[in-house]
PAMIGU-799185 format. One record per atom (N, C-alpha, C): residue in one letter; atom name; z, y, x. Coordinates in Angstrom, 2 decimals. Atoms other than C-alpha are relative to their C-alpha. Example, Ala and Ser with C-alpha at 12.3 -4.5 7.8 and 13.67 -1.06 7.14 Angstrom:
{'a'; 'N'; {0.00; -1.19; 0.89}}
{'a'; 'CA'; {7.80; -4.50; 12.30}}
{'a'; 'C'; {0.00; 1.20; 0.90}}
{'s'; 'N'; {-0.06; -1.19; -0.82}}
{'s'; 'CA'; {7.14; -1.06; 13.67}}
{'s'; 'C'; {0.73; 1.09; -0.77}}
This chain:
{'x'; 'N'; {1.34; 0.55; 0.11}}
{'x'; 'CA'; {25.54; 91.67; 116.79}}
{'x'; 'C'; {0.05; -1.49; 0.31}}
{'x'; 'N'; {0.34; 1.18; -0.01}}
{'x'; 'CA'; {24.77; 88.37; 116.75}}
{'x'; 'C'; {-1.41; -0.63; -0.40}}
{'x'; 'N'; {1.29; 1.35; 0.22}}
{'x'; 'CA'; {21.55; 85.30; 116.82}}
{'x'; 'C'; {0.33; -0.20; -0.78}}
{'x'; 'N'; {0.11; 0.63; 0.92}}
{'x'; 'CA'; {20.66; 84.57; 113.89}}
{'x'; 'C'; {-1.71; -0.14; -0.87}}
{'x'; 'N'; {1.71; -0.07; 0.32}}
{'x'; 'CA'; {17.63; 83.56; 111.79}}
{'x'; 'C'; {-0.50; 0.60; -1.56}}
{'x'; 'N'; {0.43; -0.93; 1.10}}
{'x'; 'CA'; {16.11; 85.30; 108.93}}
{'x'; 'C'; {-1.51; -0.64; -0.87}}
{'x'; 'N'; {1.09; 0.02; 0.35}}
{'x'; 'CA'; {13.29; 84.46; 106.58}}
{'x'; 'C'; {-1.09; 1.31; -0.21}}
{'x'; 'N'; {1.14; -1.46; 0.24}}
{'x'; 'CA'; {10.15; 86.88; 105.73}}
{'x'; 'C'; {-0.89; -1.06; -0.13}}
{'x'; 'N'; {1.32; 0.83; 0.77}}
{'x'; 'CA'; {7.73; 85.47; 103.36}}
{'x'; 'C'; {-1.07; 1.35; -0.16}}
{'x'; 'N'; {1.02; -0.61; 0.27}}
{'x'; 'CA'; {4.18; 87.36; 103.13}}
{'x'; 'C'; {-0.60; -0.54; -1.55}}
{'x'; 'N'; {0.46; -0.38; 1.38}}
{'x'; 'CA'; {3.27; 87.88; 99.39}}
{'x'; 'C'; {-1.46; -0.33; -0.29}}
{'x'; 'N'; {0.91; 0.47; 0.19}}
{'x'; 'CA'; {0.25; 87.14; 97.79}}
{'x'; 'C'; {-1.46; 1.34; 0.07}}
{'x'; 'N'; {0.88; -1.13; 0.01}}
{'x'; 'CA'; {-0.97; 90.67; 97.83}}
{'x'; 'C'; {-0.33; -0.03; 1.73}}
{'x'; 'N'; {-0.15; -0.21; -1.78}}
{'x'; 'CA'; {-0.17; 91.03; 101.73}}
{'x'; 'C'; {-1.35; -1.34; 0.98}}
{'x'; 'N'; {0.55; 1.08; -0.69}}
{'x'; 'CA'; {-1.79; 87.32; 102.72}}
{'x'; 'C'; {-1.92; 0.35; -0.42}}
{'x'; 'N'; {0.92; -0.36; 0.94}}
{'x'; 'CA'; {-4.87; 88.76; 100.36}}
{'x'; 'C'; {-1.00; 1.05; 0.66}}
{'x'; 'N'; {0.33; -1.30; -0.93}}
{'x'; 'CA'; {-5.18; 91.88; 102.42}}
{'x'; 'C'; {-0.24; -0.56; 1.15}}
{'x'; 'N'; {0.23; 0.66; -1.52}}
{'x'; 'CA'; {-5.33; 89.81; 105.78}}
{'x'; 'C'; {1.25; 1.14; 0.64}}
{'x'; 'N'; {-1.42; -0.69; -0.62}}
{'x'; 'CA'; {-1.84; 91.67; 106.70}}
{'x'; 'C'; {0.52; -1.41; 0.89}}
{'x'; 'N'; {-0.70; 1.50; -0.44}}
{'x'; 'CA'; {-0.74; 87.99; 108.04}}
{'x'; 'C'; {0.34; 0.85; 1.47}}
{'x'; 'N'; {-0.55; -0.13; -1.16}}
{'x'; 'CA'; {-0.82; 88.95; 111.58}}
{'x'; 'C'; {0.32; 1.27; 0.34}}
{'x'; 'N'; {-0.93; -1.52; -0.59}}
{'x'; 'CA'; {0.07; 92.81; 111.93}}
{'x'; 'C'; {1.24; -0.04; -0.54}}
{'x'; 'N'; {-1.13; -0.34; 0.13}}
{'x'; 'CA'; {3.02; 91.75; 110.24}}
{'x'; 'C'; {1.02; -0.82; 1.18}}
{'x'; 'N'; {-0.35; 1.35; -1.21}}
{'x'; 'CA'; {3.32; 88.76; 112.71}}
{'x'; 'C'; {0.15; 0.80; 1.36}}
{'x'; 'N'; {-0.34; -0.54; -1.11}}
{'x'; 'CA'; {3.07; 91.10; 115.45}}
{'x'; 'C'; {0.90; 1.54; -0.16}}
{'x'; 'N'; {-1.32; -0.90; -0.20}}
{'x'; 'CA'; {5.67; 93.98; 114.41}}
{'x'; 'C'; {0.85; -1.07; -0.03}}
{'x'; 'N'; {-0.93; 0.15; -0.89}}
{'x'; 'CA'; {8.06; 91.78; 114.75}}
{'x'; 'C'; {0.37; -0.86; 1.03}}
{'x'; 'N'; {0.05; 0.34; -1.92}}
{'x'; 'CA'; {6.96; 89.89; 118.11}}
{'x'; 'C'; {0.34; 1.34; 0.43}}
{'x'; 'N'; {0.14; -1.28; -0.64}}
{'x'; 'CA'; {6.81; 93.31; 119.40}}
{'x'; 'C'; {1.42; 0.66; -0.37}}
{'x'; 'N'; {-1.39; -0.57; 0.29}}
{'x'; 'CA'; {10.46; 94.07; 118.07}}
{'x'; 'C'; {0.77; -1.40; 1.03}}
{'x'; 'N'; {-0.46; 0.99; -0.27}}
{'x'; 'CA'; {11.37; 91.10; 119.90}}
{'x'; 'C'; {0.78; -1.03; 0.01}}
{'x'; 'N'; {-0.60; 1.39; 0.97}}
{'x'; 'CA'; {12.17; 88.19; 117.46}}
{'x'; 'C'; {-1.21; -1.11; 0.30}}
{'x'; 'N'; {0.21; 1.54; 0.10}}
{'x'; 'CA'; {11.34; 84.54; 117.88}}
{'x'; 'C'; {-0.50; -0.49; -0.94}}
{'x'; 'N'; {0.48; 0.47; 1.75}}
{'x'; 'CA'; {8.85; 83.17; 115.34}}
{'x'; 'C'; {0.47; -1.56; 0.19}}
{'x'; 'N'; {-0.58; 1.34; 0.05}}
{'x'; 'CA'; {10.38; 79.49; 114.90}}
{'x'; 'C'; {-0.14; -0.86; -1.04}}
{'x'; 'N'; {0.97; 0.97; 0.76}}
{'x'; 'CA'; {8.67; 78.57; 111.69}}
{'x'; 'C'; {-0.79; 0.97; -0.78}}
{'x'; 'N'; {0.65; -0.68; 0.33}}
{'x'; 'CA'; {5.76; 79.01; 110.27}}
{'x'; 'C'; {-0.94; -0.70; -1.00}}
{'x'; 'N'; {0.79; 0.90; 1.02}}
{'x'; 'CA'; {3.60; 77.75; 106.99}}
{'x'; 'C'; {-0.67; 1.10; -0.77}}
{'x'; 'N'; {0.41; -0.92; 1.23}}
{'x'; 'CA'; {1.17; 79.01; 104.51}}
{'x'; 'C'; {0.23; -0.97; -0.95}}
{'x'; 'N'; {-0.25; 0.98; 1.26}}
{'x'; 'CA'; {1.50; 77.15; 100.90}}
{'x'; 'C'; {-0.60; 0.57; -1.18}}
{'x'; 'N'; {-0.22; -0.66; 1.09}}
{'x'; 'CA'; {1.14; 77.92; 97.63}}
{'x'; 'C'; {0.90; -1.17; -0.45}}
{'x'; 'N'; {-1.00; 0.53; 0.66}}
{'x'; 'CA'; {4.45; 77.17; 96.18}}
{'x'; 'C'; {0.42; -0.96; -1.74}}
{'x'; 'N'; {0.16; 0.49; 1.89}}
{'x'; 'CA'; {3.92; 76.56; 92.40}}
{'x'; 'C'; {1.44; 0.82; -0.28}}
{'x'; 'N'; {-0.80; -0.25; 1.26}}
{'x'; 'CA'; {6.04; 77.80; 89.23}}
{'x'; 'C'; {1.56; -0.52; 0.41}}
{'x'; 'N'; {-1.48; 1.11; 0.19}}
{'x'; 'CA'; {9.50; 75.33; 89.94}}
{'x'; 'C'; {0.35; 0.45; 1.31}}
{'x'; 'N'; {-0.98; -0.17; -1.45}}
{'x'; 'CA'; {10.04; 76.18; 93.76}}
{'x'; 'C'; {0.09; 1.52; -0.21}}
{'x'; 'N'; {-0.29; -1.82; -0.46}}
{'x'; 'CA'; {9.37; 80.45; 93.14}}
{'x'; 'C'; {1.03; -0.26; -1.34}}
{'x'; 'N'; {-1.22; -0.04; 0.69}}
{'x'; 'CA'; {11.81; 80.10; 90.13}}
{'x'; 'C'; {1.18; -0.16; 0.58}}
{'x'; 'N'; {-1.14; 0.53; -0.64}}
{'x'; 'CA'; {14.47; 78.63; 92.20}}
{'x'; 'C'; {-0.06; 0.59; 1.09}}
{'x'; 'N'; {-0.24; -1.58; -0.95}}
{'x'; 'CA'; {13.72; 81.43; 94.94}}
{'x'; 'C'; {0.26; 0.82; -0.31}}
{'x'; 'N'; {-0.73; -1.14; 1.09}}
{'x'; 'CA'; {14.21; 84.01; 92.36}}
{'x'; 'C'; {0.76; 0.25; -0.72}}
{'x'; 'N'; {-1.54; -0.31; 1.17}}
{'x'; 'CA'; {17.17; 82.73; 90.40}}
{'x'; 'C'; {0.88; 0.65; -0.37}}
{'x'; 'N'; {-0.96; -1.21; -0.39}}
{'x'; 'CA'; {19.09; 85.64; 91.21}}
{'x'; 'C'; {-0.41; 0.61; -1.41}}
{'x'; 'N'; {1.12; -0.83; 0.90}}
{'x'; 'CA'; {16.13; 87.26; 88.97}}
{'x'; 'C'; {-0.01; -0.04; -1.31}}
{'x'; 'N'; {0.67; 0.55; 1.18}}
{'x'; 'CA'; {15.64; 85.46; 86.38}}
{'x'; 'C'; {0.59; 0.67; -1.33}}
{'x'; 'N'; {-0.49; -0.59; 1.19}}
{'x'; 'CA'; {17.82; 87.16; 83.58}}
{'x'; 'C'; {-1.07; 1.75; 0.09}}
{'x'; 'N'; {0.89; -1.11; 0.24}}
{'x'; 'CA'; {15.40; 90.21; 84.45}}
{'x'; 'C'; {-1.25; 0.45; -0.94}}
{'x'; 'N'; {1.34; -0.09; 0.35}}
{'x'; 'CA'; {12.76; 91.51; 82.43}}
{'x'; 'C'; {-1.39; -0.31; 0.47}}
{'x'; 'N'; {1.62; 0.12; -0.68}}
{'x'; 'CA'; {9.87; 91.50; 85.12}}
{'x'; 'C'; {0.27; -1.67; 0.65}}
{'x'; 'N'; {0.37; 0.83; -0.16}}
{'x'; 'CA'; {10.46; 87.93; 85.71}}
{'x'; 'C'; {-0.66; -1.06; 0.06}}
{'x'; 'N'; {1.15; 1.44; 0.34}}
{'x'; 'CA'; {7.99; 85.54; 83.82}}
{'x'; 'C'; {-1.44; 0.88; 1.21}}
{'x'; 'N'; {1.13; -0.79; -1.09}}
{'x'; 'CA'; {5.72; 88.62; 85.86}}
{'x'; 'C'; {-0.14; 0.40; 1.39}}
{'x'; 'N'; {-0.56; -0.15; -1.76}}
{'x'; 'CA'; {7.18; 88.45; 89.53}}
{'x'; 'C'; {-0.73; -1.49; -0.02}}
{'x'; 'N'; {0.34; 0.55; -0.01}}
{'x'; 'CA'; {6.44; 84.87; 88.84}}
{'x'; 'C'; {-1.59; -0.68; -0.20}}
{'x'; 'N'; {1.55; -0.16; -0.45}}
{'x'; 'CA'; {3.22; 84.62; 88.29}}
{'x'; 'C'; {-0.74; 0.82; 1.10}}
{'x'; 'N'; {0.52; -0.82; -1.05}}
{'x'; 'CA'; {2.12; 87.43; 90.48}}
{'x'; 'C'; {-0.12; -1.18; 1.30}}
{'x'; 'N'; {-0.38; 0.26; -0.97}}
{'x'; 'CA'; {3.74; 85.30; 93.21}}
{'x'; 'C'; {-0.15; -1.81; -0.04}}
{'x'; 'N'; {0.62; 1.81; 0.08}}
{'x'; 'CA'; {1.89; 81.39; 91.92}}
{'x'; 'C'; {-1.39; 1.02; 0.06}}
{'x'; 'N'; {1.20; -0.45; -0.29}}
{'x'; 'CA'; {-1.34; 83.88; 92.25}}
{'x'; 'C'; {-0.82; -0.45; 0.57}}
{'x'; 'N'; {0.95; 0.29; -1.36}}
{'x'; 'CA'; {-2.46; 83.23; 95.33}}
{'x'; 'C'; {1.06; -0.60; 1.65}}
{'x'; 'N'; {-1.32; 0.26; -1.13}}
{'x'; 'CA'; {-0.60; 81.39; 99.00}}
{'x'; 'C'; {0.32; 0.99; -0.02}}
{'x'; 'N'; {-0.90; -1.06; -0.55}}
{'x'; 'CA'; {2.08; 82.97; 100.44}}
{'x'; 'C'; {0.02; -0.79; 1.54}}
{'x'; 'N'; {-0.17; 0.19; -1.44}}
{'x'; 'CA'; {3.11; 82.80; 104.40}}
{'x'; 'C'; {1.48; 0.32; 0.39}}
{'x'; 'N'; {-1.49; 0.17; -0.31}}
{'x'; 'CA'; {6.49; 81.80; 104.82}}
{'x'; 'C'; {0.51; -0.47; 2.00}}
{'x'; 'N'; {-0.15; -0.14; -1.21}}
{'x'; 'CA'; {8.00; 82.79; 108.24}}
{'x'; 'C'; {1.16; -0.33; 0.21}}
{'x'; 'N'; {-0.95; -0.48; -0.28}}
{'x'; 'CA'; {11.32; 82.18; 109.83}}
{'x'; 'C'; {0.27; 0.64; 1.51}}
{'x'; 'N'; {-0.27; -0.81; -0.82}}
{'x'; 'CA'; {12.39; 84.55; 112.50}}
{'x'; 'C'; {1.81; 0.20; 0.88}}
{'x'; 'N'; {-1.10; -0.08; -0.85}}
{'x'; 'CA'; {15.29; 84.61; 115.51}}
{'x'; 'C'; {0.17; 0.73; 0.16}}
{'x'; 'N'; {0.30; -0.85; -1.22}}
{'x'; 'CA'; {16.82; 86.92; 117.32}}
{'x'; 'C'; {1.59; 1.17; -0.67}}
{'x'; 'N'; {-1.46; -1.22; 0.79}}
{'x'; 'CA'; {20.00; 89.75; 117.05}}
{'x'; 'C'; {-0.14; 0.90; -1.16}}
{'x'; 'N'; {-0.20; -1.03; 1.26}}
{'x'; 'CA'; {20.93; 91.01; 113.65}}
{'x'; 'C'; {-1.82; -0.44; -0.72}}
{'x'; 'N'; {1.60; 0.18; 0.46}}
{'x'; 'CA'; {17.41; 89.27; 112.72}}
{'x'; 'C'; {-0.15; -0.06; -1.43}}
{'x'; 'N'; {0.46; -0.61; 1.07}}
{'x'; 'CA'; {17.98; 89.64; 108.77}}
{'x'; 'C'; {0.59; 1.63; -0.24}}
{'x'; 'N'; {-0.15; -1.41; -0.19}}
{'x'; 'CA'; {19.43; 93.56; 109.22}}
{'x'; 'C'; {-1.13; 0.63; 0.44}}
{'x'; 'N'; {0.60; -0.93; -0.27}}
{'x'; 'CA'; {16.97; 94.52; 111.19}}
{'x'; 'C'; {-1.52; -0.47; -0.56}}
{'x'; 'N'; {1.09; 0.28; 0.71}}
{'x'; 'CA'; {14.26; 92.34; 109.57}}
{'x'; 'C'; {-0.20; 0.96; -1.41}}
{'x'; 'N'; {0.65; -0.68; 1.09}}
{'x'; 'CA'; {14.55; 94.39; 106.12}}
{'x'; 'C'; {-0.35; 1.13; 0.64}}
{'x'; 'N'; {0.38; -1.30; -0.55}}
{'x'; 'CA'; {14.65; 97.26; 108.32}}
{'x'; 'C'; {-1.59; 0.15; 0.40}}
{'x'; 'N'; {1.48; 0.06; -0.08}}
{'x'; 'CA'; {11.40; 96.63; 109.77}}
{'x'; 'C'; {-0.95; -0.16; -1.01}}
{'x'; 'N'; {0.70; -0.20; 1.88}}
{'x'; 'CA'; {9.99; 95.88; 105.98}}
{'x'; 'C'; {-0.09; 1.25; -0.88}}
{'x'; 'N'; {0.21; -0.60; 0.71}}
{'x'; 'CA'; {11.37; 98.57; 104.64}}
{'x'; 'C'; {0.72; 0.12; -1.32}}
{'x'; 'N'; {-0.17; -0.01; 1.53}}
{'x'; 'CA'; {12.72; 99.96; 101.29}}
{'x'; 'C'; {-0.83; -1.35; -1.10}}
{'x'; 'N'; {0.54; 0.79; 0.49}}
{'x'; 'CA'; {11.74; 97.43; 98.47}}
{'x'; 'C'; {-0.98; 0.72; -0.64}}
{'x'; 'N'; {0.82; -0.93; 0.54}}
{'x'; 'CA'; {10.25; 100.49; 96.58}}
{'x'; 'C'; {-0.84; 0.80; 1.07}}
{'x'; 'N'; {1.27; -0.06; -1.12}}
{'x'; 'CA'; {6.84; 101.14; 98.75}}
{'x'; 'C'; {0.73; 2.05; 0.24}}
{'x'; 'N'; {-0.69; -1.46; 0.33}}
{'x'; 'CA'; {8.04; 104.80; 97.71}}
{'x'; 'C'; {1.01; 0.84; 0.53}}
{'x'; 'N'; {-0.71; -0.31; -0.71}}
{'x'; 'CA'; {10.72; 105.16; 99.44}}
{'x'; 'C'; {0.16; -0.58; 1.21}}
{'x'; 'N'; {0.19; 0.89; -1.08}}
{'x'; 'CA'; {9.89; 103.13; 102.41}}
{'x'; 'C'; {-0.26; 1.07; 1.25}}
{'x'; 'N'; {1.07; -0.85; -0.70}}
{'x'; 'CA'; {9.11; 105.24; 105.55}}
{'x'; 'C'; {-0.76; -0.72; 0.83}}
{'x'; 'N'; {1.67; 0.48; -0.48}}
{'x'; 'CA'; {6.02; 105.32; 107.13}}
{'x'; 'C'; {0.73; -0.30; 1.89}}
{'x'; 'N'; {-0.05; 1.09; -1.29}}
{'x'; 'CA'; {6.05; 102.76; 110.47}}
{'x'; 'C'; {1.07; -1.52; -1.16}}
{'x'; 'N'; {-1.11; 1.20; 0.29}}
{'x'; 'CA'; {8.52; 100.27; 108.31}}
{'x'; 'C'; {-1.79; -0.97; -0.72}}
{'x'; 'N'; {0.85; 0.81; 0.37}}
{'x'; 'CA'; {5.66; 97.25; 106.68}}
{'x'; 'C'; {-0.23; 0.94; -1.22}}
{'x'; 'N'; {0.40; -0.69; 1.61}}
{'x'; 'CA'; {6.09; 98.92; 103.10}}
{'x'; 'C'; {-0.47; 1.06; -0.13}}
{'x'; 'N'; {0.26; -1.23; -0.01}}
{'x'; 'CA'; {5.90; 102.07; 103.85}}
{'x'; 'C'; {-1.87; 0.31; 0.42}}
{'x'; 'N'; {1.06; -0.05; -0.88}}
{'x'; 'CA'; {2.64; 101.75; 106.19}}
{'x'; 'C'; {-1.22; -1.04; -1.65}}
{'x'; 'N'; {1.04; 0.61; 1.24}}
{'x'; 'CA'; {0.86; 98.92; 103.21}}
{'x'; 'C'; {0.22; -0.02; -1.26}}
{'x'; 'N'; {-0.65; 0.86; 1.07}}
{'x'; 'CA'; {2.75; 98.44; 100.29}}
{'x'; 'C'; {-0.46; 0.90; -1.02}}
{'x'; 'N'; {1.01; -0.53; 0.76}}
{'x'; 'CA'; {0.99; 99.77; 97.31}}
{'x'; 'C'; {1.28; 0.36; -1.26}}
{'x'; 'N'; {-1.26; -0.11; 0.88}}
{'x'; 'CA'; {4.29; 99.51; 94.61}}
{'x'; 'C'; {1.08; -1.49; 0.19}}
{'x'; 'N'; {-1.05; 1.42; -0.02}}
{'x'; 'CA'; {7.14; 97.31; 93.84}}
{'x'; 'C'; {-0.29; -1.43; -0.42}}
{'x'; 'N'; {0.73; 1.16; -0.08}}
{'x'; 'CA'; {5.32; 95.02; 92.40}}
{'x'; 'C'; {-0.79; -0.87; 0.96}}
{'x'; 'N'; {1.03; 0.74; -0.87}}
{'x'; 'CA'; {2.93; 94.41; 95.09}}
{'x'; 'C'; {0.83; 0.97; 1.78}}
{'x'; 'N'; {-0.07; -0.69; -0.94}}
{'x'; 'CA'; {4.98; 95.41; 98.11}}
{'x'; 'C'; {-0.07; -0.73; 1.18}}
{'x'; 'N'; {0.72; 1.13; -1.07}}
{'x'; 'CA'; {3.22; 92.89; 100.73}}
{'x'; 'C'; {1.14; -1.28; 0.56}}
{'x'; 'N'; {-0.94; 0.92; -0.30}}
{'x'; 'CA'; {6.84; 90.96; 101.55}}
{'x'; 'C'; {1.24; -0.31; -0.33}}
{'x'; 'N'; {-1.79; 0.41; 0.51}}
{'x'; 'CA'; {10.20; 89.38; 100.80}}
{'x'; 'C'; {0.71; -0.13; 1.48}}
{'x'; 'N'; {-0.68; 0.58; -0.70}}
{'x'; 'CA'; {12.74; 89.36; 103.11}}
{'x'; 'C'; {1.59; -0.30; -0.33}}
{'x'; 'N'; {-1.33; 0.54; -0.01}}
{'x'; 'CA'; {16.15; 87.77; 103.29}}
{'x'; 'C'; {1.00; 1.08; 0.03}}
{'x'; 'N'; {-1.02; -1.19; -0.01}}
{'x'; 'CA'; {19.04; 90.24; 102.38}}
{'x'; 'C'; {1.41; -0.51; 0.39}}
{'x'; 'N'; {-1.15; 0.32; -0.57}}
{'x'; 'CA'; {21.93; 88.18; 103.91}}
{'x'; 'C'; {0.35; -0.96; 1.18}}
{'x'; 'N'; {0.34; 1.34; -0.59}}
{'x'; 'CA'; {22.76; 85.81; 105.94}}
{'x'; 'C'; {0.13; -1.42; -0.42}}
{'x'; 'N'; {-0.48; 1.40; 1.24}}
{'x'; 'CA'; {23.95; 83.04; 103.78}}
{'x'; 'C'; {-1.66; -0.22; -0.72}}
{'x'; 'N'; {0.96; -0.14; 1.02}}
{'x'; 'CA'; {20.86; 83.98; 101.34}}
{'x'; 'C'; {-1.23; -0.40; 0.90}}
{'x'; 'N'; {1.33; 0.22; -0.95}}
{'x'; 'CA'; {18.52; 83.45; 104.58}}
{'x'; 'C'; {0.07; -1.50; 0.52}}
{'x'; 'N'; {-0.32; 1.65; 0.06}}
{'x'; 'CA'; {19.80; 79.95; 105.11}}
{'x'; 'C'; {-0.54; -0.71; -1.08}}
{'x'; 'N'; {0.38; 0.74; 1.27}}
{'x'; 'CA'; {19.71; 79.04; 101.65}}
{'x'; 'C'; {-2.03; 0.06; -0.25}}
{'x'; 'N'; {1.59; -0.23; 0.43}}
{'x'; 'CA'; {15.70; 80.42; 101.49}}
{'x'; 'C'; {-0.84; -1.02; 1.04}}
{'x'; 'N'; {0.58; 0.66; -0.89}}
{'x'; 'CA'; {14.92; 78.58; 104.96}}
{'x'; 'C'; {0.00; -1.35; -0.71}}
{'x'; 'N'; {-0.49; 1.41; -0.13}}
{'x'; 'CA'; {16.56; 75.20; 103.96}}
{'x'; 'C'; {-0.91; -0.08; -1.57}}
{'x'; 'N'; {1.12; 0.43; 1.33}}
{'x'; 'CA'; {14.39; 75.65; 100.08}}
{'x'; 'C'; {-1.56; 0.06; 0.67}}
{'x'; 'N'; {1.14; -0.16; -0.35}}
{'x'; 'CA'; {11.08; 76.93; 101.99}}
{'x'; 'C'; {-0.60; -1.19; 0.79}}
{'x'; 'N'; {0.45; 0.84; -1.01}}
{'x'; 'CA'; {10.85; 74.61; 105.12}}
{'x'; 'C'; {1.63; -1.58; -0.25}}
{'x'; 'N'; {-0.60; 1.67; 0.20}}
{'x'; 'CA'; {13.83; 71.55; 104.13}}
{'x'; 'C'; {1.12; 0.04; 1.01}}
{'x'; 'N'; {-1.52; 0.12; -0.77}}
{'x'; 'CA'; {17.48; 70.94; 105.44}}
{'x'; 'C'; {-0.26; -0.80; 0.95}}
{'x'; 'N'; {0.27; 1.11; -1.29}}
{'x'; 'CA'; {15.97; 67.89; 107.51}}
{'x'; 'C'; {-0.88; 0.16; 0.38}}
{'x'; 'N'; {1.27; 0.09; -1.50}}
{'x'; 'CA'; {14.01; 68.50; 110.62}}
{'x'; 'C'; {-0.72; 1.07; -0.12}}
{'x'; 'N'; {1.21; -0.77; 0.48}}
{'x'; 'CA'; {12.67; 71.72; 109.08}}
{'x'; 'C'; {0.23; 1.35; 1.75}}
{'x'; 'N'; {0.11; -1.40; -0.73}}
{'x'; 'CA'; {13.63; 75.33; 111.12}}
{'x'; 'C'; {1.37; -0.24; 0.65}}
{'x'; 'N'; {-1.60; 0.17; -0.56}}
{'x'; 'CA'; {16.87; 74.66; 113.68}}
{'x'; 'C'; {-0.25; 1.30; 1.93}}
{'x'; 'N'; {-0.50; -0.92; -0.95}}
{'x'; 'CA'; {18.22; 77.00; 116.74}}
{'x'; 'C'; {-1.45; -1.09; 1.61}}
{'x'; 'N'; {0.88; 0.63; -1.15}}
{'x'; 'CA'; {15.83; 76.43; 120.15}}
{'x'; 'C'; {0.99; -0.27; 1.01}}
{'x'; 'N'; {-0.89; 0.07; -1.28}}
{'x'; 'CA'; {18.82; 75.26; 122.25}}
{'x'; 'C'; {-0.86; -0.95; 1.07}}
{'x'; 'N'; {0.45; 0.85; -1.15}}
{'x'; 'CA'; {16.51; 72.87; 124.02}}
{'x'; 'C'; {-0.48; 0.69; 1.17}}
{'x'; 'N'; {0.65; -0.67; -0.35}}
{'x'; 'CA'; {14.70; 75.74; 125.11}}
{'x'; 'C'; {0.39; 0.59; 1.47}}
{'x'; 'N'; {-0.63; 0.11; -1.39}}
{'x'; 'CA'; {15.06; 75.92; 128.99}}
{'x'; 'C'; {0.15; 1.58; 0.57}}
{'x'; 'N'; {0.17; -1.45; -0.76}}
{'x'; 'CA'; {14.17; 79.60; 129.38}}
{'x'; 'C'; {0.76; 1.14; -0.66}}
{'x'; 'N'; {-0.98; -1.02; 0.67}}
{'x'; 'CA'; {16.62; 82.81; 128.25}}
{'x'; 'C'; {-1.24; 0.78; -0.89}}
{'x'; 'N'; {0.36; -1.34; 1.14}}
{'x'; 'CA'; {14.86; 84.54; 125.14}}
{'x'; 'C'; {0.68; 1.02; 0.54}}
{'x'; 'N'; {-0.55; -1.28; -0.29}}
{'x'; 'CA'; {14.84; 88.05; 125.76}}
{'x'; 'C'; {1.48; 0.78; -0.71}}
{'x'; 'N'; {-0.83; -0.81; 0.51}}
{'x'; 'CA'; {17.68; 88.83; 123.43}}
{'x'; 'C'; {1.17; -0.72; 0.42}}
{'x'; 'N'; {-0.95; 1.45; -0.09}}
{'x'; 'CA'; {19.94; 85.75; 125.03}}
{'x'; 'C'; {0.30; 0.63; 1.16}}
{'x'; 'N'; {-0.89; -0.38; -1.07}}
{'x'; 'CA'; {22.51; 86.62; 127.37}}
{'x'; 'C'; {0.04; -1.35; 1.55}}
């Protein structure tokens, strides 16, 4: 196990629903470190270049729009194994197979609209922080931080 940081963006369906803060507080209450935090609406050119992975997909010109809809609420999150256990706490991507207490399982209506994204690596959670919030001065480690986080030895 290891500190590390994780993104979790809230969707346009999720921010829509007023989900913002019960998702904000499963995982305070799992006890992760919120360390950044923005709402936006991204536009067309930055969710393309979040989804590039995607893009040879069929449902892409329609992930993309869905997701220039309406803001989103881009989070990043600290703390041990914090993108492992972050999808965990999300959930299956398919609402369907999600179980009930995980985010998807409990709101998520389908795959299309399943209230959040989260980071599936750790590399991939870097790369999403440093496009969401910026390589300079954006989301960095709290070493200043005088007091032991609960998950800090």
């Amino acid at each position: 196990m290891s500190t590390e940081q994780t993104y979790i963006m809230v969707k346009p369906d999720g921010v829509q629903r007023g989900l913002v803060g019960e998702i904000i507080g499963r995982f305070e209450k799992r006890g992760y470190k919120l360390v950044g935090l923005k709402m936006c609406a991204p536009g067309q050119q930055h969710l393309e270049q979040h989804y590039e992975d995607l893009k040879e997909k069929s449902f892409f010109p329609g992930l993309i729009k869905y997701m220039n809809s309406g803001p989103v609420v881009g989070m990043v999150w600290e703390g041990l194994d914090a993108v492992k256990t972050g999808r965990s706490i999300l959930g299956a991507t398919n609402p369907l197979q999600s179980a009930p207490g995980t985010i998807r399982g409990d709101f998520a209506l389908a795959v299309g609209r399943n209230v959040c994204h989260g980071s599936d690596t750790v590399e991939n959670a870097q790369k999403e922080i440093d496009l969401w919030f910026g390589k300079e001065g954006g989301v960095t480690k709290w070493a200043h931080h005088s007091d032991a986080w609960v998950h800090e030895k």
